[in-house]
DSSP file (Angstrom, degrees, kcal/mol; ACC not computed):
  #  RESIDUE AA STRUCTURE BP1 BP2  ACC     N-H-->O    O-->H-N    N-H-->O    O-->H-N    TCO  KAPPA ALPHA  PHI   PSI    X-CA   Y-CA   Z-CA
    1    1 A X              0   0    0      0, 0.0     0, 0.0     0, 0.0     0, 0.0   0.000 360.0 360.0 360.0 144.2  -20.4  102.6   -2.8
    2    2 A X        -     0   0    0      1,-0.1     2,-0.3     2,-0.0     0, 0.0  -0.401 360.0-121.9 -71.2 144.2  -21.0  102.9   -6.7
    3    3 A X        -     0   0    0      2,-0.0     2,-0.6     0, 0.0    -1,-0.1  -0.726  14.9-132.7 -80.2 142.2  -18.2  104.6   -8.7
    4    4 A X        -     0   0    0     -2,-0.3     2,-0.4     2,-0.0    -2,-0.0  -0.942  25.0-168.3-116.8 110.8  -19.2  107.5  -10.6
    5    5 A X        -     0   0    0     -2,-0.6     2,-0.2     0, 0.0     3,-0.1  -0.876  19.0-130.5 -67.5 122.0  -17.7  107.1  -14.4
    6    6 A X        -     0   0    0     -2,-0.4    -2,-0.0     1,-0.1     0, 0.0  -0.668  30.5-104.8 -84.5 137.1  -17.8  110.2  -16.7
    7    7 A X     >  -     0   0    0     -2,-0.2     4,-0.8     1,-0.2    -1,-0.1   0.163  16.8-127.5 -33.2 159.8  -19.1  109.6  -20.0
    8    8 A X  H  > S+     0   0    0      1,-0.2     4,-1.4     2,-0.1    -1,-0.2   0.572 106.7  64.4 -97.1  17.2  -16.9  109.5  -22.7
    9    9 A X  H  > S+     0   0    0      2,-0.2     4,-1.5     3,-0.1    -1,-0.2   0.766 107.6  44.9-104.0 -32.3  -18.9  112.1  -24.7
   10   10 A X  H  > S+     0   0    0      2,-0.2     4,-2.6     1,-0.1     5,-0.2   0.928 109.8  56.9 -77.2 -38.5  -18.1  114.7  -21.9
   11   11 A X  H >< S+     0   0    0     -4,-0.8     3,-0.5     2,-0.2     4,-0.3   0.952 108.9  45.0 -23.9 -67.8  -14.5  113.4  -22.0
   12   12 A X  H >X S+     0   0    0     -4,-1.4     4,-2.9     2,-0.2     3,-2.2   0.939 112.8  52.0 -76.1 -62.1  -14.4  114.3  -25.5
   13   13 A X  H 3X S+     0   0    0     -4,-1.5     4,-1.1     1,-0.3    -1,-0.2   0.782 109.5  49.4 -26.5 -42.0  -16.1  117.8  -25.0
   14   14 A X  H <X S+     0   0    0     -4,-2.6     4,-0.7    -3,-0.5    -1,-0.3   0.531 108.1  46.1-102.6  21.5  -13.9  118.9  -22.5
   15   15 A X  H <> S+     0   0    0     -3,-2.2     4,-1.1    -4,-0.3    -2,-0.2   0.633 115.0  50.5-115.8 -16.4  -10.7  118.2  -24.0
   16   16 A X  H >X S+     0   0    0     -4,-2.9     4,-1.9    -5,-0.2     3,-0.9   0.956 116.1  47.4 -50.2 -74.6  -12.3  120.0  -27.4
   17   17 A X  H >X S+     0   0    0     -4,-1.1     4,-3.5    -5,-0.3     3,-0.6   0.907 112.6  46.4 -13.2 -79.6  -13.1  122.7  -24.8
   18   18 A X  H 3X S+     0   0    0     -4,-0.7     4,-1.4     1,-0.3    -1,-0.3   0.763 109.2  52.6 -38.5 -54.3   -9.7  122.4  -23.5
   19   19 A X  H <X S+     0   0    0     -4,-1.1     4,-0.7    -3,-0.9    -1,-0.3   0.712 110.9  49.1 -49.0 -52.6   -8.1  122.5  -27.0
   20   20 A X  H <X S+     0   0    0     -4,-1.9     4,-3.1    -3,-0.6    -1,-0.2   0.901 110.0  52.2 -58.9 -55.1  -10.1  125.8  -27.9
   21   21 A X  H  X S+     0   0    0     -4,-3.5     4,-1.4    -5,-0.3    -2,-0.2   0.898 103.4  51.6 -46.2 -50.8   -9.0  127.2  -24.8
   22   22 A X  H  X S+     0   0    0     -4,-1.4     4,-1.4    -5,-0.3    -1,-0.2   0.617 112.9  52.1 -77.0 -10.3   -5.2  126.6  -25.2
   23   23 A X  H  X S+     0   0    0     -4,-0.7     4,-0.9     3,-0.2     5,-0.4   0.875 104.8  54.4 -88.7 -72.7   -5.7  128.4  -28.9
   24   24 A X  H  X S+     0   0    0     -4,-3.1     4,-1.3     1,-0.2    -2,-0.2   0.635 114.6  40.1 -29.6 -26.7   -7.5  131.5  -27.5
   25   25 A X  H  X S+     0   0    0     -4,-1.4     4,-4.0     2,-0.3     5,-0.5   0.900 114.5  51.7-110.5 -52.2   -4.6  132.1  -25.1
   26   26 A X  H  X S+     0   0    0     -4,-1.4     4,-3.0     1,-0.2     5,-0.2   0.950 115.7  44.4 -30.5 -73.6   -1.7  131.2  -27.8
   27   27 A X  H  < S+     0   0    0     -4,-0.9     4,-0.5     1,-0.2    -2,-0.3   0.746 108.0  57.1 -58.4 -33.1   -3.3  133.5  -30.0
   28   28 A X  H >< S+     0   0    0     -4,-1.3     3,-0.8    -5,-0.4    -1,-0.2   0.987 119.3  28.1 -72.4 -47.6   -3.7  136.2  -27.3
   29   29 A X  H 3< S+     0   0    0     -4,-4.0    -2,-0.2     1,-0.2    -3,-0.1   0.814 123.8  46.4 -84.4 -19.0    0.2  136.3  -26.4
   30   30 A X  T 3< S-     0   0    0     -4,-3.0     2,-0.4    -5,-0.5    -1,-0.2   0.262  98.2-132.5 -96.5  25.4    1.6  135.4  -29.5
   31   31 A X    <   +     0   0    0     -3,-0.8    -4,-0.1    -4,-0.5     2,-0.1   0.166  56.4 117.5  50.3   0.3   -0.3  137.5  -31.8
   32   32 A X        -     0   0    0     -2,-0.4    -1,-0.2     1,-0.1     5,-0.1  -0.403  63.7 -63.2 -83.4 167.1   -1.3  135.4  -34.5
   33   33 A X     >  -     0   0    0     -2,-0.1     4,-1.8     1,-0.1     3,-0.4  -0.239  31.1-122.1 -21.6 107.7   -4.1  134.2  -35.8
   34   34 A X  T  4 S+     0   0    0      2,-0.2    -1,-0.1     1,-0.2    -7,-0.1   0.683 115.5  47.0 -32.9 -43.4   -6.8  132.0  -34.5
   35   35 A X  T >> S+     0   0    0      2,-0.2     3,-3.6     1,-0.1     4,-1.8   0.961 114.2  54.4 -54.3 -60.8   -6.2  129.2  -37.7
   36   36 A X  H 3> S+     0   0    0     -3,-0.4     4,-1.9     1,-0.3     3,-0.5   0.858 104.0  45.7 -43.2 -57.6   -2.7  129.6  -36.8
   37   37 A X  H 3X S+     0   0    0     -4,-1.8     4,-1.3     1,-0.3    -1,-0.3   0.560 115.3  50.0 -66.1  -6.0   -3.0  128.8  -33.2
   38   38 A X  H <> S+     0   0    0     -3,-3.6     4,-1.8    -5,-0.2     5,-0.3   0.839 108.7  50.2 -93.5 -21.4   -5.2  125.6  -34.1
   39   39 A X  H  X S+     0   0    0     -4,-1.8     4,-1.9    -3,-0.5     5,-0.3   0.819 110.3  52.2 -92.9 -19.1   -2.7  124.3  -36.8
   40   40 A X  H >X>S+     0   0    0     -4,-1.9     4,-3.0    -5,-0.4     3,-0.6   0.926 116.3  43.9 -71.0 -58.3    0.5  124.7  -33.9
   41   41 A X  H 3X5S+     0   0    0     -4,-1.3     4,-1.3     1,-0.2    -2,-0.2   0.741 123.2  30.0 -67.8  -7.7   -1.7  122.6  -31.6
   42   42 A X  H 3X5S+     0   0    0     -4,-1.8     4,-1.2     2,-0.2    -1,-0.2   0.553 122.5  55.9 -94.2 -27.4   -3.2  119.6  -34.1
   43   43 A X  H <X5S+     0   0    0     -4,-1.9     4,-1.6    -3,-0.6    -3,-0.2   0.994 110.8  43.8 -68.5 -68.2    0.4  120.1  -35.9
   44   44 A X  H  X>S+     0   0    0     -4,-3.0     4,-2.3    -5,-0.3     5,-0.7   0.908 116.4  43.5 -58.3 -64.8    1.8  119.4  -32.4
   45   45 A X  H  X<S+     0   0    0     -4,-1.3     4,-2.4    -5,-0.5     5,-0.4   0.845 113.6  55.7 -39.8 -77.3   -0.6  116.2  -31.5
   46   46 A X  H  <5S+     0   0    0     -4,-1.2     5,-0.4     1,-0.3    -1,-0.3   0.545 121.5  22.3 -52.9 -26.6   -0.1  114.9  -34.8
   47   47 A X  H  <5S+     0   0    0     -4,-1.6    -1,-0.3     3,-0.1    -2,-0.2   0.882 128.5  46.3 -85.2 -51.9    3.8  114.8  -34.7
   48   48 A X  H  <5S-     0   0    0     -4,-2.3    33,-0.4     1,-0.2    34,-0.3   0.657 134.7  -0.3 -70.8 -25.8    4.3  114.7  -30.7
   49   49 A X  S  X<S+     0   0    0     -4,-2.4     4,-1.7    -5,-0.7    -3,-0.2   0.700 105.4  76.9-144.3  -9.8    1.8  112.1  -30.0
   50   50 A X  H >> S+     0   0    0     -5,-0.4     4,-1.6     2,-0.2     3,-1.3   0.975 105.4  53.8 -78.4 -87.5   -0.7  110.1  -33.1
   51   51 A X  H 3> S+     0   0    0     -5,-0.4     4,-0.7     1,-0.3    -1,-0.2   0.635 111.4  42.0 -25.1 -43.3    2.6  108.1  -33.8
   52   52 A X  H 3> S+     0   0    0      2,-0.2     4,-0.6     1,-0.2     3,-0.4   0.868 108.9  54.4 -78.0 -53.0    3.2  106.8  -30.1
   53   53 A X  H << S+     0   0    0     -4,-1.7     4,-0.4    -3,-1.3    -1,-0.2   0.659 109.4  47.8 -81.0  -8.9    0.0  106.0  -29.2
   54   54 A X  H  < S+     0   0    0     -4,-1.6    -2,-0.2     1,-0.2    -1,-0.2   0.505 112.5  50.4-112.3  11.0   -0.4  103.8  -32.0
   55   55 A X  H  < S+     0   0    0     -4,-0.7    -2,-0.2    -3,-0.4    -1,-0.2   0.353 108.3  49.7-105.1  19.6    2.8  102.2  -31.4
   56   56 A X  S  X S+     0   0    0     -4,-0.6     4,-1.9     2,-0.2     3,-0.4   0.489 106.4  52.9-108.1 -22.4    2.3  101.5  -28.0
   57   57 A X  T  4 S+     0   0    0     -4,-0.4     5,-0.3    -5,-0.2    -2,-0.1   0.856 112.6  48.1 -73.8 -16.9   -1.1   99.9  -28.5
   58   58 A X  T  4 S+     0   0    0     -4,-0.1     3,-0.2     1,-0.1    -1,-0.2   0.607 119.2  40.9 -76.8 -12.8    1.0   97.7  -31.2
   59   59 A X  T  4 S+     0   0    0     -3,-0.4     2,-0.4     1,-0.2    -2,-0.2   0.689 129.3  26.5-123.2 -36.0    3.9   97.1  -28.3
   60   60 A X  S  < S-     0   0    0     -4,-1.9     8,-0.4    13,-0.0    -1,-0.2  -0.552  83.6-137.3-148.0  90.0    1.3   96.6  -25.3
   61   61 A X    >   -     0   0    0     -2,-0.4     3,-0.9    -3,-0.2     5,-0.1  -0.039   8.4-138.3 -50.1 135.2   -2.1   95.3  -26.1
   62   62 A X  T 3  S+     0   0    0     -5,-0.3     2,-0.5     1,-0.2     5,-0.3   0.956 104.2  49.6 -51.8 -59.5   -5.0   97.2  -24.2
   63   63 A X  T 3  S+     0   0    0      3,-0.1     2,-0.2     2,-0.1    -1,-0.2   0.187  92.8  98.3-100.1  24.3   -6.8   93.7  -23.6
   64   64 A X  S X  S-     0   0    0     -3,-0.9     3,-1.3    -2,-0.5    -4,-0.0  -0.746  78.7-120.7-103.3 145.3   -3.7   91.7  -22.2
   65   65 A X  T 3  S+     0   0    0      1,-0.3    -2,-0.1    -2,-0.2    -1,-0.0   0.665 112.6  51.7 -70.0 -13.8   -2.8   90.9  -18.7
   66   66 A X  T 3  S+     0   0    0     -5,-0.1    -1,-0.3     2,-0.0    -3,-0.1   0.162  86.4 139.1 -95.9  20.8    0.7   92.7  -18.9
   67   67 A X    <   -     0   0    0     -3,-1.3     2,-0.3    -5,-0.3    -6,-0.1  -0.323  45.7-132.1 -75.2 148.3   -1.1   95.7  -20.2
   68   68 A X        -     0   0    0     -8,-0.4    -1,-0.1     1,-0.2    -4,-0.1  -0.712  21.4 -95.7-103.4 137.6   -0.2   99.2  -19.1
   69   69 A X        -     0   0    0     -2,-0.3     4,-0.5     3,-0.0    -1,-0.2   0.210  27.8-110.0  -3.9 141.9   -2.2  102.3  -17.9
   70   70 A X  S >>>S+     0   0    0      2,-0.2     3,-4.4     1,-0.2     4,-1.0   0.991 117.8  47.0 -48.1 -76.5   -3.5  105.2  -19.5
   71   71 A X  H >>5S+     0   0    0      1,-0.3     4,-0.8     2,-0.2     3,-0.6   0.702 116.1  41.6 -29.9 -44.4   -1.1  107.4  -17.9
   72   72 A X  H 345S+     0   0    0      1,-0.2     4,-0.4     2,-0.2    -1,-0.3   0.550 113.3  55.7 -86.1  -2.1    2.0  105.3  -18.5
   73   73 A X  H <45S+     0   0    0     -3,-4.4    -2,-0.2    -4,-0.5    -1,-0.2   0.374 114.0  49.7-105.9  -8.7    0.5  104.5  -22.6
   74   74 A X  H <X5S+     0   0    0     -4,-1.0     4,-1.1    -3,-0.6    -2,-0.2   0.670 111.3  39.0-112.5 -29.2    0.5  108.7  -22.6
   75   75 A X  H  X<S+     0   0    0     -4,-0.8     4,-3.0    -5,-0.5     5,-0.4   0.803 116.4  54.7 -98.2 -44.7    3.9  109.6  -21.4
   76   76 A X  H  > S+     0   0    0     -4,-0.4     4,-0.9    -5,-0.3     5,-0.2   0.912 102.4  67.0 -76.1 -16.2    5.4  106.2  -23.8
   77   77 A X  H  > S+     0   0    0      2,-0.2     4,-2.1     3,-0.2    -1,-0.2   0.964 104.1  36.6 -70.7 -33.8    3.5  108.1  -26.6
   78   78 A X  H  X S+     0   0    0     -4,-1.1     4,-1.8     2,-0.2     5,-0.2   0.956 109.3  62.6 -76.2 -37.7    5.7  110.9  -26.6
   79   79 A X  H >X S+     0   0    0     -4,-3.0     4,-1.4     1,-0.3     3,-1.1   0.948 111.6  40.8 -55.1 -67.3    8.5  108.9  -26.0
   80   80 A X  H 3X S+     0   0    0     -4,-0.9     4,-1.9    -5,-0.4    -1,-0.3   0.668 111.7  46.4 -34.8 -37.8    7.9  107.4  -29.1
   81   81 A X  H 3< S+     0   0    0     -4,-2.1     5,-0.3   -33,-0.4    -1,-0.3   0.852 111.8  52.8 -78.4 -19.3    7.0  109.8  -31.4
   82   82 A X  H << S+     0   0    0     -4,-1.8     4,-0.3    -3,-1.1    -2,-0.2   0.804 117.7  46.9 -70.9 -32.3   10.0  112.1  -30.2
   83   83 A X  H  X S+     0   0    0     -4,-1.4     4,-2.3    -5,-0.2    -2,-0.2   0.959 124.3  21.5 -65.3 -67.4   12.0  108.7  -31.0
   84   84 A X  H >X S+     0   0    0     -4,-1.9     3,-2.7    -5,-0.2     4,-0.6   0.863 109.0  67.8 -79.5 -91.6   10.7  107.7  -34.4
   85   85 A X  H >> S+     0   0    0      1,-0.4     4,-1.7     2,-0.2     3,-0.5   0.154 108.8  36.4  53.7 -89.2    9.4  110.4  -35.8
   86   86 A X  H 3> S+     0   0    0     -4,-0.3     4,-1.9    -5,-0.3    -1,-0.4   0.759 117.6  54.4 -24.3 -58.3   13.0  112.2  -36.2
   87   87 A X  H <X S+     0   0    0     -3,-2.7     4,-1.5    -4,-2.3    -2,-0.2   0.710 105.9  49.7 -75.0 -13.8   14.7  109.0  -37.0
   88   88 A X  H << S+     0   0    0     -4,-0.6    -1,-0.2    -3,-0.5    -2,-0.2   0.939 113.8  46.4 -82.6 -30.5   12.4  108.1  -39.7
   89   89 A X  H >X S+     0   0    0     -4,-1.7     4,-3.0     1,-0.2     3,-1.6   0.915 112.8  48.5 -65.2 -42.8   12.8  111.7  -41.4
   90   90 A X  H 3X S+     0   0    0     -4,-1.9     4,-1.1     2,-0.2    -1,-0.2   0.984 103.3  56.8 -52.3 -52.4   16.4  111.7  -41.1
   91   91 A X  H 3< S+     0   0    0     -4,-1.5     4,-0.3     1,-0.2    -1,-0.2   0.517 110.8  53.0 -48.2  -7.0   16.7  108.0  -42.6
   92   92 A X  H <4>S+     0   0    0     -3,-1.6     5,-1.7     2,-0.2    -2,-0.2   0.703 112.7  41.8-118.8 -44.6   14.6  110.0  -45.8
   93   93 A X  H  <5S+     0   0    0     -4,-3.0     3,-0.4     3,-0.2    -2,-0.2   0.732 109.1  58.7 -69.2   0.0   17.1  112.7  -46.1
   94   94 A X  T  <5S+     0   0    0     -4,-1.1    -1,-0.2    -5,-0.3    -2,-0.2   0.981 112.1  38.7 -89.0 -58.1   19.8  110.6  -45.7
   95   95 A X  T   5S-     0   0    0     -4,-0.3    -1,-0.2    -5,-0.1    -2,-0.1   0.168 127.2 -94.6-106.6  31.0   18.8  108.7  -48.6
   96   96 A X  T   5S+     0   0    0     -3,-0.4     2,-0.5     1,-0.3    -3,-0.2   0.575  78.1 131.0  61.8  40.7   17.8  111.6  -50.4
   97   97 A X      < -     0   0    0     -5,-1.7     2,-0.3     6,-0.0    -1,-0.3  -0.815  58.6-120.9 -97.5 111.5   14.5  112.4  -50.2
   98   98 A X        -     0   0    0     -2,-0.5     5,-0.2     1,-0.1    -5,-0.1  -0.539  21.5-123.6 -81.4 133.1   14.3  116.5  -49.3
   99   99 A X        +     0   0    0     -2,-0.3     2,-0.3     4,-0.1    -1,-0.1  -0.355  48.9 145.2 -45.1 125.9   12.4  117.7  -45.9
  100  100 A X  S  > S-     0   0    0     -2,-0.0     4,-2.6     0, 0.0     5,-0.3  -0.869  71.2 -91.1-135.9-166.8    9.6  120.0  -46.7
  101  101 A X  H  > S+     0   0    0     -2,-0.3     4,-0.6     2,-0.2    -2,-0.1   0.759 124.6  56.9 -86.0 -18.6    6.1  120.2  -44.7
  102  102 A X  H  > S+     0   0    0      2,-0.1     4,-2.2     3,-0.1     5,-0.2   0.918 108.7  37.4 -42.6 -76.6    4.9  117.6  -47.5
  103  103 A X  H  4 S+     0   0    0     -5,-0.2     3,-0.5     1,-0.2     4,-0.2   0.963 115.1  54.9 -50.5 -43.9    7.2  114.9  -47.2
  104  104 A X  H >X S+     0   0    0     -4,-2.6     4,-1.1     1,-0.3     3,-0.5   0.845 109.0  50.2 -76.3 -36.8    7.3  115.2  -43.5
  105  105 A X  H 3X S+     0   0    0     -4,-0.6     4,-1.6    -5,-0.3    -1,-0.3   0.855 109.0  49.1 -60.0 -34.6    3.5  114.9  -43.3
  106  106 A X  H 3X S+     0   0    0     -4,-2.2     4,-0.7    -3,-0.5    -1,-0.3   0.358 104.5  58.9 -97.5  21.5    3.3  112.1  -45.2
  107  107 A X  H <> S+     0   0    0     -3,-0.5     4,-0.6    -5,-0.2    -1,-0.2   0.678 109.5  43.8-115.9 -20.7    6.0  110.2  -43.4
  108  108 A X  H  X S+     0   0    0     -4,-1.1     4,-1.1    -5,-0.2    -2,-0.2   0.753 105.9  62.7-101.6 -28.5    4.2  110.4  -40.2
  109  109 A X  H >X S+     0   0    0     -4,-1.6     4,-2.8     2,-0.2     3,-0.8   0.943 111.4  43.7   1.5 -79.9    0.8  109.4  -42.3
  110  110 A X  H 3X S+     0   0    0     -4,-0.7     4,-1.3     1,-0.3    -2,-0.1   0.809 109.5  55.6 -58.1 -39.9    2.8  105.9  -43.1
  111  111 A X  H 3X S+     0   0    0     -4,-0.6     4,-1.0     2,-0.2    -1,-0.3   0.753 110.7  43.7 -76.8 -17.5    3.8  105.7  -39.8
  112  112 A X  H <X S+     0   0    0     -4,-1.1     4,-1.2    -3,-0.8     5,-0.4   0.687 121.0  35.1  -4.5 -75.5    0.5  105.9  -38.7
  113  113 A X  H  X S+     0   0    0     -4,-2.8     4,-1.0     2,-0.3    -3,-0.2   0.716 107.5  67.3 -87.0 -18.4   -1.1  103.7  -40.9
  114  114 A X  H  X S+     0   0    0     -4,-1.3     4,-1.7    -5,-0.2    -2,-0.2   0.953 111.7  39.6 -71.5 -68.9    1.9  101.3  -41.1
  115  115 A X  H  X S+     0   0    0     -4,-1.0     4,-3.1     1,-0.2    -2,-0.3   0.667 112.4  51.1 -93.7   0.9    1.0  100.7  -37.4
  116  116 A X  H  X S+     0   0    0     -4,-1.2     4,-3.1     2,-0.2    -1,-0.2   0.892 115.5  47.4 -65.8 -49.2   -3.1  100.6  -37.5
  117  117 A X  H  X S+     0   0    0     -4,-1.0     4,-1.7    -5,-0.4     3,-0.4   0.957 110.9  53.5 -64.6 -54.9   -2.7   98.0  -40.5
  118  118 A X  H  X S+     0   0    0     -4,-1.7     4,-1.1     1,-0.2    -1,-0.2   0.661 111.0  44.0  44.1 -95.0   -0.3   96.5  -38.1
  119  119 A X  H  X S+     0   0    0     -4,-3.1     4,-0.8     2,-0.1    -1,-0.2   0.914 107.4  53.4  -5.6 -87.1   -2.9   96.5  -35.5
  120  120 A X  H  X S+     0   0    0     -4,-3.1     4,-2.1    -3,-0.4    -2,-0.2   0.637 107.6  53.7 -68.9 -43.9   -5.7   95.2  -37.5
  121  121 A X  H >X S+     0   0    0     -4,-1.7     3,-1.6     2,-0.2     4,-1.4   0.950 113.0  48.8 -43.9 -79.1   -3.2   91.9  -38.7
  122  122 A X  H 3X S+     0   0    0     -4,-1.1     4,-1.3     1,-0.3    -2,-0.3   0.614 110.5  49.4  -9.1 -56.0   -2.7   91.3  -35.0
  123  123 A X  H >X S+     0   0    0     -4,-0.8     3,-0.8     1,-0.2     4,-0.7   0.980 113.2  47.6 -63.1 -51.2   -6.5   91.6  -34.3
  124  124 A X  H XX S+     0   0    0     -4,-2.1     4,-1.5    -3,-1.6     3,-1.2   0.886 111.5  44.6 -82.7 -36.3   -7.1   89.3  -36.8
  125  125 A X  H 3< S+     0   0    0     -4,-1.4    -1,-0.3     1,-0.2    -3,-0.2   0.758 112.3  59.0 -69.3 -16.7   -4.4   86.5  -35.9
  126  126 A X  H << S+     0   0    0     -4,-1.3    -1,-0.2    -3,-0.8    -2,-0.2   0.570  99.0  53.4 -61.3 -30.2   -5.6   86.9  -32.4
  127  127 A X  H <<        0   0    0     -3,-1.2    -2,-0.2    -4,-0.7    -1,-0.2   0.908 360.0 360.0 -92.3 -38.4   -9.1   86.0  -33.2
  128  128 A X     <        0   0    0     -4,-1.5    -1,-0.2     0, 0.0    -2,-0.2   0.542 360.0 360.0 -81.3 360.0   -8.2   82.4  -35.1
């Protein structure tokens, strides 16, 4: 019997859906704002999980035979960003650099983009 795949454009709909939801309900018991309740949850991805998931595609390529799961590539994104994340901001006060919501943004940015560029090397050395 054929397997039934869901698009990924309904994927992407319900977990926007989903996302929407989880602000209405913040905002209904904690009393703030609707902006407010979007910036905790995209503040929240963006610390708790963007970092992780693009160092676990650098640590275990999707198209390799030792490759890992979704499920186990979602739970080692938090462990990673809960790892690095913290250690990189401490290693920037440390050396005197002050926390605010600036620095801290752009330190997770680099780490980000540090591991896309990363990637992209990797893609490329792969290919020759």
């Amino acid at each position: 019997m054929k397997e039934l795949k869901p698009k990924p454009y309904i994927i992407t709909i319900g977990i926007i859906l989903l996302l929407f939801a989880i602000s209405y309900i913040i905002t209904f018991f904690a009393k703030i704002t609707f902006i407010e309740s979007l910036r905790i949850i995209f503040g929240s991805l963006y610390v708790l999980f963007l970092p992780g998931f693009v160092l676990s595609f650098l640590f275990f390529p999707k198209n390799d035979e030792s490759s890992i799961d979704w499920i186990e590539r979602l739970a080692l994104s938090f462990a990673l960003s809960i790892a690095i994340v913290p250690l990189t901001i401490f290693y920037l006060n440390l050396i005197g650099i002050r926390i605010n919501l600036l620095n801290s943004f752009l330190t997770i940015l680099l780490i980000i983009l540090l591991g896309l560029v990363l990637l992209y090397i990797k893609g490329i050395k792969k290919s020759f």
